[in-house]
C-alpha positions as a printed NumPy array, in Angstrom:
array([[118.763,  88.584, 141.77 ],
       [122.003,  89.377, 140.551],
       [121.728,  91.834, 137.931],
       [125.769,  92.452, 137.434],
       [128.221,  94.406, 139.055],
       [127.365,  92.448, 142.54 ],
       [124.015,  94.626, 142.204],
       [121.039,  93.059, 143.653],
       [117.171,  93.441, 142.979],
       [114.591,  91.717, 144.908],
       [113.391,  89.22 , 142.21 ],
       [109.396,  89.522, 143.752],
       [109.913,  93.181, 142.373],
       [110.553,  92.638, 138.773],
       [107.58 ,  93.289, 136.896],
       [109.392,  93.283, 133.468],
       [113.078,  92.713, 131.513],
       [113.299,  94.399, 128.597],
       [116.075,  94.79 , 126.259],
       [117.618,  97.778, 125.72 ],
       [117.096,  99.652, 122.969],
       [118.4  , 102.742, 121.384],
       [114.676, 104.084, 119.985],
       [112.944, 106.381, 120.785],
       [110.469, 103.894, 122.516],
       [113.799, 102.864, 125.27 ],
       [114.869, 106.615, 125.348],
       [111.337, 107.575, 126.25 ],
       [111.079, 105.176, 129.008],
       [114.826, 106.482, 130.717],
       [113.763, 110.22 , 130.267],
       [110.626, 109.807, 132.29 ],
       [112.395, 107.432, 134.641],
       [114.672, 110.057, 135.333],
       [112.596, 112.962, 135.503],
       [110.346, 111.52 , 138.008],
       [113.816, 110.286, 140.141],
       [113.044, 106.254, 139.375],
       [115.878, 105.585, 137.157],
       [118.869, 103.746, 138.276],
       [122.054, 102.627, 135.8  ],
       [123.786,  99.481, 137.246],
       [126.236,  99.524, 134.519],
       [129.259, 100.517, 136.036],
       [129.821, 102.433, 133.022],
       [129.051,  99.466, 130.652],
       [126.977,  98.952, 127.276],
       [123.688,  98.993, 128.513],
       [122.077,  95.517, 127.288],
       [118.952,  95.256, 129.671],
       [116.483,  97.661, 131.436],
       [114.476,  95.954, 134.593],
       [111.19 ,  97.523, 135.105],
       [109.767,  97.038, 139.284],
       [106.386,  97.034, 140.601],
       [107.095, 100.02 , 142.117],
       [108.074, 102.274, 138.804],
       [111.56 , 102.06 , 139.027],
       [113.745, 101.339, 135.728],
       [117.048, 100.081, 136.158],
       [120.151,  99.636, 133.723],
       [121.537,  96.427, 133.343],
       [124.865,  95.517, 131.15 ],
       [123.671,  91.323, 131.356],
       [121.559,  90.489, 128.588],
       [117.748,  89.793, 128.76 ],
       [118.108,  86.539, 128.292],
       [120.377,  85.87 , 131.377],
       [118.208,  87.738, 133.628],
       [115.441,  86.166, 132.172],
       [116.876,  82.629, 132.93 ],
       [117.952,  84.439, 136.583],
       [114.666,  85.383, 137.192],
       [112.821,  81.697, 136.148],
       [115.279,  79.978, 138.701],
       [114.974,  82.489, 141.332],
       [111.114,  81.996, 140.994],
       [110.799,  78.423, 140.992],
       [113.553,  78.014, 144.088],
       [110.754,  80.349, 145.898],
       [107.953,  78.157, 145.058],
       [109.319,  75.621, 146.337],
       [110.158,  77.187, 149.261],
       [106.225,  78.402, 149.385],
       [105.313,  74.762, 149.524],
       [107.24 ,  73.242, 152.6  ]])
């Protein structure tokens, strides 16, 4: 899934898409991330809009809004269902 920047993430990863805030809920979340060495800023330097949560713990930084990666996501998933069915 194309998450900007011509970055990638393997849309059976994505566990969540949240959007980014600047409380102390959001900061909390990218401090831990990036303690523990799962946080990952695909914002080429960009307002961050978008934080993508994985299965596997990792948070990444997105500049596309929640609402395109949302409607990247649903397409993505119903392309591989159909796939799942032939």
């Amino acid at each position: 899934m194309n998450i900007g920047f011509n970055n990638q993430v393997a849309w059976w990863k994505v566990s969540a898409i949240l959007g980014y805030s600047r409380g102390r809920g959001g900061q909390r979340l990218i401090e831990v991330a990036e303690k523990f060495g799962k946080l990952s800023d695909a914002t080429q330097g960009r307002r961050r809009r978008s934080m993508i949560l994985t299965d596997d713990g990792l948070v990444i930084l997105s500049s596309v809004t929640p609402e395109t990666l949302i409607l990247r996501l649903n397409k993505l998933r119903r392309k591989g269902e159909k796939d799942d069915d032939d």
